[in-house]
BADREN-814610 format. One record per residue (C-alpha): residue in three letters; y, z, x. Coordinates in steps of 0.05 Angstrom, whole numbers, padded with zeros to 5 digits, always signed. Each point is the difference from the previous one (the first is absolute). Example, Ala and Ser with C-alpha at 12.3 -4.5 7.8 and 13.67 -1.06 7.14 Angstrom:
REM residues 2
ALA-00090+00156+00246SER+00069-00013+00027
END
This chain:
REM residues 464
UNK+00139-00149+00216UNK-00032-00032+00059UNK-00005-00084+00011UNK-00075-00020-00032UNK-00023+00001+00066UNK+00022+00066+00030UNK-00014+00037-00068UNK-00077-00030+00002UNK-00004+00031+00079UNK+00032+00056-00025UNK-00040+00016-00058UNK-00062-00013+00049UNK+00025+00044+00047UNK-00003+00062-00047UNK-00071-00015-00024UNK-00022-00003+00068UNK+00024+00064+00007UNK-00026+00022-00056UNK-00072-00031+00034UNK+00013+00039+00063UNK+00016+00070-00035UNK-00066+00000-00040UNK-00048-00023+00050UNK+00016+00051+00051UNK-00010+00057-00051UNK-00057+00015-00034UNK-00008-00013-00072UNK-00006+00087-00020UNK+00071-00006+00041UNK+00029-00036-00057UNK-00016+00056-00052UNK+00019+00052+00053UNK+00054+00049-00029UNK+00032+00004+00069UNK+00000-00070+00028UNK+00054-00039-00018UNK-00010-00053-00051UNK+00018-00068+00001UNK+00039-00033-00067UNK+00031-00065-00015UNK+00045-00008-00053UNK+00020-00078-00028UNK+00060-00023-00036UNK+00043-00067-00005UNK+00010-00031+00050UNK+00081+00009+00040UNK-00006+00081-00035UNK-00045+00018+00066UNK+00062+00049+00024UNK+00016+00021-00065UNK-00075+00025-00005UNK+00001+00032+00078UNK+00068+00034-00017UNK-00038+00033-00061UNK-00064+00021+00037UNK+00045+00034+00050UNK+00043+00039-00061UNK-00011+00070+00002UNK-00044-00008-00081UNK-00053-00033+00052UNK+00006+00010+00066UNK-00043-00048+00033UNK-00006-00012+00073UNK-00021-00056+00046UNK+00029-00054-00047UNK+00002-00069+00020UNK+00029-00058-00037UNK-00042-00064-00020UNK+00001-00058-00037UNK-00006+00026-00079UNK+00000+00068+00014UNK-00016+00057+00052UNK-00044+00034+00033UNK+00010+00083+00011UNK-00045+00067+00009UNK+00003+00063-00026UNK-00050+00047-00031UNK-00029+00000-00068UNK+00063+00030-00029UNK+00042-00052+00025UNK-00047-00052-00038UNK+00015+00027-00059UNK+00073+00006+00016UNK+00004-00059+00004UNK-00029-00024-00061UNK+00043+00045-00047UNK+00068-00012+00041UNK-00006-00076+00025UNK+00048-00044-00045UNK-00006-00068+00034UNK-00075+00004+00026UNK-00054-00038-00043UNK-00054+00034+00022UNK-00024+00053+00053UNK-00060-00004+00038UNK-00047+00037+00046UNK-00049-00052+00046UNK-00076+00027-00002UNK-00028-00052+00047UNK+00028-00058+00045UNK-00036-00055+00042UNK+00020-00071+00043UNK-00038-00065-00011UNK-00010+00015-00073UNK-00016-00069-00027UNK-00062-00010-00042UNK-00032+00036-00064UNK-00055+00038+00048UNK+00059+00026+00049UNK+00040+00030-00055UNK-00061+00028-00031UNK-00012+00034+00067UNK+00061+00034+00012UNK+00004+00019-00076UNK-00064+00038-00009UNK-00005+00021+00076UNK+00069+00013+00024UNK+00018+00050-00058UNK-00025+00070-00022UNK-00010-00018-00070UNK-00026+00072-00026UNK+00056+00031+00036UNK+00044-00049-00053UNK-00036-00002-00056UNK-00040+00051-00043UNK-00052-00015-00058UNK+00038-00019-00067UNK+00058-00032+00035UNK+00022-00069-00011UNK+00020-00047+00052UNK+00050-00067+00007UNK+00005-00051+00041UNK+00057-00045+00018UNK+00001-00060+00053UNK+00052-00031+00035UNK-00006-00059+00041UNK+00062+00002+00045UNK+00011-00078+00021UNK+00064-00033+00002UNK-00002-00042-00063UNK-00037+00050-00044UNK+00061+00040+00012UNK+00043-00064-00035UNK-00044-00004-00053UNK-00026+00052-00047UNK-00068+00020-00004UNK-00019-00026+00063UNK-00041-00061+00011UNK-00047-00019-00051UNK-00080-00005+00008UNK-00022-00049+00050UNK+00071+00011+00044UNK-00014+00029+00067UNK+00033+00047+00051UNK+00006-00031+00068UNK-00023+00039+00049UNK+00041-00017+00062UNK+00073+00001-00027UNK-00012+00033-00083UNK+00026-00051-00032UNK-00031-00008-00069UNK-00026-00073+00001UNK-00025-00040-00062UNK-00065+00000-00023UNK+00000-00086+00011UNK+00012+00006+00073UNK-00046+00003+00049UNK+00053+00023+00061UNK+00058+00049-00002UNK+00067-00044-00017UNK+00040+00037+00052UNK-00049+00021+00066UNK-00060-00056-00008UNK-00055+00058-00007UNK-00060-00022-00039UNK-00017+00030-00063UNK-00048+00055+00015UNK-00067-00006-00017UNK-00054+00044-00037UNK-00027+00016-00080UNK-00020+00062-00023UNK+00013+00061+00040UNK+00023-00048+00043UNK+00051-00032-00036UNK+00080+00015+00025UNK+00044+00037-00039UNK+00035-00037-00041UNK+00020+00022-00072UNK+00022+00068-00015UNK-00044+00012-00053UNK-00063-00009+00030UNK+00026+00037+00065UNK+00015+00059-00039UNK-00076-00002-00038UNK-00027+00004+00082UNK+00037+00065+00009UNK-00022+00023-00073UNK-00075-00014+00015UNK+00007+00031+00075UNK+00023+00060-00032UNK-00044+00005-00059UNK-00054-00017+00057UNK+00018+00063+00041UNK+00000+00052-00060UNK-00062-00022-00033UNK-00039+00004+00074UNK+00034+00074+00017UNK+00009+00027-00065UNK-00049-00034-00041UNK+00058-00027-00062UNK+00053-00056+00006UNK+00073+00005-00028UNK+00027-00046-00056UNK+00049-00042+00003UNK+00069+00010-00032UNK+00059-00051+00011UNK+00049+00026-00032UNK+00001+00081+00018UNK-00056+00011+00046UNK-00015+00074+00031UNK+00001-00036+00074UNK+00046-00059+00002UNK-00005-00032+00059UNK+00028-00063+00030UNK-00012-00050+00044UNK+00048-00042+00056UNK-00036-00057+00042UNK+00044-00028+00051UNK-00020-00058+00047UNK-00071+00040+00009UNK+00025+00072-00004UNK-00025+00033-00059UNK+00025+00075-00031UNK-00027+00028-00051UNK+00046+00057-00024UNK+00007+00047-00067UNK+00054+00000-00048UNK+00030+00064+00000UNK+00049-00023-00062UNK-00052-00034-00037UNK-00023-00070-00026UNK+00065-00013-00031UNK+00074-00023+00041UNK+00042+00058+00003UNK+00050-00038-00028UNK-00028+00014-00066UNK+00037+00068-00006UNK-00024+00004-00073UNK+00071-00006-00044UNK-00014-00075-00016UNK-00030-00005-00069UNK+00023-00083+00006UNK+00026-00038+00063UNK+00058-00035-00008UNK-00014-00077+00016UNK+00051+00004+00069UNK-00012+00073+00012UNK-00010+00028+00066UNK-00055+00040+00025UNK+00029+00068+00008UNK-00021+00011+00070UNK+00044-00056+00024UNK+00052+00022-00039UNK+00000+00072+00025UNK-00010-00034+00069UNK+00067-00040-00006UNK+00039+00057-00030UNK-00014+00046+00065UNK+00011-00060+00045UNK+00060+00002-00029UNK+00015+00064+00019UNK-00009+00038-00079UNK-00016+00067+00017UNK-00018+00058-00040UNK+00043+00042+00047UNK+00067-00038-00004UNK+00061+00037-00001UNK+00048-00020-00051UNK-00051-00022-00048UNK+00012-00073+00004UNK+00004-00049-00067UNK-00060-00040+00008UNK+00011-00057-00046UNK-00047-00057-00019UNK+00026-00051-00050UNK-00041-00050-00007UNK-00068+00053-00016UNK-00046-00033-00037UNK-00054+00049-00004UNK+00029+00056+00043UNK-00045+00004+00052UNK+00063+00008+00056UNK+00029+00049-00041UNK-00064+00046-00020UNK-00026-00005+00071UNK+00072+00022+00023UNK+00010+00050-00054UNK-00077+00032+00029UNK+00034+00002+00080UNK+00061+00024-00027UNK-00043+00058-00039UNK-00049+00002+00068UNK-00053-00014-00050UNK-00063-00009+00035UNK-00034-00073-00028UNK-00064+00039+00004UNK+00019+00042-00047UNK-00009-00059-00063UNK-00053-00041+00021UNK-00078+00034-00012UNK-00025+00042+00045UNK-00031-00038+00064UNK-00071+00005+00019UNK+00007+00037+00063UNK-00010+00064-00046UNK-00072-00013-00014UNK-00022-00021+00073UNK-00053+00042+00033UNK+00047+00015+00053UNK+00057+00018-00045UNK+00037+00071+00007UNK+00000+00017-00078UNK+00067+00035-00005UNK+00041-00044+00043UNK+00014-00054-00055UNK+00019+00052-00046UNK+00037+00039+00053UNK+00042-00064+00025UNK+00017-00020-00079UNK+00034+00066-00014UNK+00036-00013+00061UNK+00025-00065-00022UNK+00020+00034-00061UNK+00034+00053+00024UNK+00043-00054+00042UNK+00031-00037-00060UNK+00069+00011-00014UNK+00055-00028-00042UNK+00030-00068+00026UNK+00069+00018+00029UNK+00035-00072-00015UNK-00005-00047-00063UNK-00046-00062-00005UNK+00023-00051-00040UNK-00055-00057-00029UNK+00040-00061-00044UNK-00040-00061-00021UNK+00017-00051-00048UNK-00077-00002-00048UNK-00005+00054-00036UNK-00069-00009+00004UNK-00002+00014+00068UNK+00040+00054-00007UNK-00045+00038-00057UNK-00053-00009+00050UNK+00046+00029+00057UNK+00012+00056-00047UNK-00071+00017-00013UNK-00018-00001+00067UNK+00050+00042+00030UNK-00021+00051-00056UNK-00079-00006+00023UNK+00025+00012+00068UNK+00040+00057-00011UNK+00061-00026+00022UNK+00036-00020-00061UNK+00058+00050+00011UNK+00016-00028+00059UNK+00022-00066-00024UNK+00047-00029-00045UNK-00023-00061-00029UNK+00049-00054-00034UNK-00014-00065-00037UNK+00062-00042+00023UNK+00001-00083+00035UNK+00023+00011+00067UNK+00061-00026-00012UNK+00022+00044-00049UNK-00030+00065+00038UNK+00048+00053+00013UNK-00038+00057+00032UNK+00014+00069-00017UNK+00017+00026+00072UNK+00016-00047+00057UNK-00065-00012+00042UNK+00003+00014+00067UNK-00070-00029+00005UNK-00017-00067-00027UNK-00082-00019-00001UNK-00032-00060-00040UNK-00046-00058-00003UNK+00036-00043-00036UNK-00042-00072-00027UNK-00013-00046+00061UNK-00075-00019-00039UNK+00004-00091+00004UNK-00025+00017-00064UNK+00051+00042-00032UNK+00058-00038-00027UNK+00072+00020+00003UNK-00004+00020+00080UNK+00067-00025+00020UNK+00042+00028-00055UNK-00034+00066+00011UNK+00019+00010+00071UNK+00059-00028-00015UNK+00022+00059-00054UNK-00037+00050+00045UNK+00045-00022+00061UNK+00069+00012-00046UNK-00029+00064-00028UNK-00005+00026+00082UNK+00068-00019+00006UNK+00026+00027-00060UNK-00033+00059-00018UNK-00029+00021+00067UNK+00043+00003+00055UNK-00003+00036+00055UNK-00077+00001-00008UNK-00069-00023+00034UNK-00032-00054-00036UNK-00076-00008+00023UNK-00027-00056-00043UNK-00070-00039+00006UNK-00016-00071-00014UNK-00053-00054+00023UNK+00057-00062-00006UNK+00050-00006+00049UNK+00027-00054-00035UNK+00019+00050-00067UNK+00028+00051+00051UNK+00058-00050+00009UNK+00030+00007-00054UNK+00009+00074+00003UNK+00056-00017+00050UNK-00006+00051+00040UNK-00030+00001+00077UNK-00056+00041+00010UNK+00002+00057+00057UNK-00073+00007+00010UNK-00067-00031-00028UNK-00062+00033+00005UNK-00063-00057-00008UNK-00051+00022-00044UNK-00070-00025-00009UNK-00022+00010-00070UNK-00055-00044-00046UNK+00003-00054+00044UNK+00075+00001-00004UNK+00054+00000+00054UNK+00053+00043-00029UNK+00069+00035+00030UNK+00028+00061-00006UNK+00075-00011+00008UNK+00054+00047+00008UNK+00075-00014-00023UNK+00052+00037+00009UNK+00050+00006-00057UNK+00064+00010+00024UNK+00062+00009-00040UNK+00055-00049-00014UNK+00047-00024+00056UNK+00075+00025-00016UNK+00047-00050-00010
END
């Protein structure tokens, strides 16, 4: 992950890019079946090569792929699209931009570039529905979820996100832009994303004579919205309204789950493969809910994600081939297999591990992992793991940290040795007492939280 600084040039850099590629083609170029089409694909932020390494696997096989900050940008055709939204395991959502423009600051300029700089029949036909999602990319929204709240405005020299009881930005001096009405600065998501709604609905009613409703939650025409320090893209969602960490498995979350696409992300940054030889022992004995172990036992099968969640939108799109969804799933089907080494999932609730039980079975995976129901320090896993994985509690609000790294630490050293011990946590302070040294860390940025990926290796007793 880059420094705050480098990241927020970074991540400008790419939409700028994105600004340049759309305004020197025309907007029928973006629909063309033989230009090459631009897509940008978020996740968390540190799994940025994790997600390029996927797009360039031979299940996608995107080109021109550039890292950012939260995700990356790549092209392909309209197969590759979809590719990506059935194979992707750490992404969060893929997206196509429609429309990009500079100095994008007020109510009236978004308006503008959202009902004039996109074909709108060419997107949507009569009976469709449409969403619209807003993201206000200044440097404090990012530290706070949701974003600033009504009244908060977006400074337009530097993007910082200032508060609504200051008059001049905190960090650059620049005065708090002016204007009501159509007028007014963007400054609260909601709002923002009604402009782009009523630009839209605007267009359609004046060339087709009807205007789309409105559906949050699984829209025909998702589309979303990035403004960063005046540049504006408007893009659509090929995967839908929803994160595509919601693979569709989870009937409950457990309270310190993870979302899956980070765990999936972690596991192949960790080098788990579906391809290993050997068919390493992944073990994971401090579960909880699973979600290592199902997303592992799905690479291990090559199990495409896309295969359990609902059917994206990009099938009803006026644009859309209508046999290459289809075509691509009994693809991914075709590709699963049988795991070749054993995953092992041990927690000490048996609650949590009913739930694990239930939702390995929902995913299909259940086979592929052998649950137990043991404390740590009683564990004695089946076959020696070659491949440790966990997130063990690091929560300030969970109780019994220490003695759990503590008992995790001995387990390594008695039950898993030689192995590779990749273990997440968001206290360095708890790590300690695992009394190991870590290798490696890989930072994370997740819900406002600095966490590390650490790697230990387990190595086996010195002889006397």
């Amino acid at each position: 992950v880059l420094p705050g600084a480098a990241a927020d040039r970074r991540d400008q850099r790419l939409h700028q890019m994105t600004f340049a590629l759309l305004t020197t083609s025309a907007a029928a170029a973006l629909l063309s079946p033989t230009a090459p089409r631009q897509f940008f694909a978020t996740c968390v932020g540190g799994l940025e090569p994790v997600l390029a390494a996927e797009l360039s696997s031979a299940h996608i096989g995107a080109t021109a792929i550039e890292e950012g900050h939260w995700g990356c940008r790549f092209e392909g055709d309209a197969e590759t699209g979809a590719r990506a939204v059935l194979w992707l395991r750490s992404a969060l959502r893929v997206m196509e931009p429609l429309a990009s423009a500079e100095d994008v600051y007020t109510q009236r300029e978004l308006y503008n570039l959202a009902r004039d700089g996109v074909d709108w029949p060419a997107i949507i036909t009569e009976g469709q529905t449409l969403g619209v999602n807003a993201v206000l990319a200044a440097t404090r929204s990012r530290k706070a979820a949701g974003g600033g709240r009504p009244g908060d405005w977006v400074c337009t020299q530097c993007g910082d996100l200032v508060f609504a009881s200051k008059d001049a930005c905190f960090r650059c001096g620049q005065p708090r832009p002016s204007g009501e009405g159509e007028n007014a600065p963007l400054t609260h998501s909601h709002f923002t994303a009604l402009t782009v709604k009523n630009a839209c609905c605007d267009a359609m009613r004046d060339a087709a004579g009807w205007r789309p409703s409105v559906d949050a939650s699984d829209a025909d025409v998702p589309l979303s919205l990035y403004v960063h320090r005046g540049v504006a893209t408007l893009y659509r969602v090929l995967s839908g309204a929803p994160s595509m960490h919601k693979r569709g498995y989870r009937s409950a979350v457990h309270a310190a789950a993870l979302k899956e696409t980070l765990a999936a992300g972690l596991l192949l940054h960790a080098g788990y493969a579906a391809d290993a030889e050997g068919g390493a022992t992944l073990c994971d004995p401090m579960c909880g809910s699973a979600t290592l172990p199902i997303e592992a036992a799905l690479i291990a099968t090559d199990t495409a994600p896309g295969l359990i969640r609902a059917p994206p939108p990009l099938r009803r799109w006026a644009d859309a081939d209508a046999t290459l969804w289809p075509r691509l799933v009994d693809e991914a089907r075709a590709a699963r297999r049988p795991a070749r080494g054993a995953i092992l999932a041990n927690d000490v609730h048996p609650a949590a591990i009913a739930l694990a039980r239930r939702d390995a079975q929902a995913a299909g995976v259940a086979d592929c992992i052998e649950f137990s129901n043991d404390d740590v320090r009683d564990y004695e896993p089946p076959t020696a793991p070659s491949f440790v994985v966990s997130n063990p509690p690091w929560d300030k609000r969970i109780e019994g940290g220490e003695e759990s790294w503590r008992e995790l630490g001995l387990f390594l050293k008695r039950h898993c040795a030689p192995s590779t011990a990749w273990l997440l946590s968001g206290n360095k302070e708890l790590t300690r007492h695992l009394r190991m040294r870590g290798e490696s860390k890989l930072p994370i940025e997740h819900a406002g939280t600095d966490l590390r990926f650490i790697r230990y290796d387990v190595l086996p007793p010195r002889p006397e």
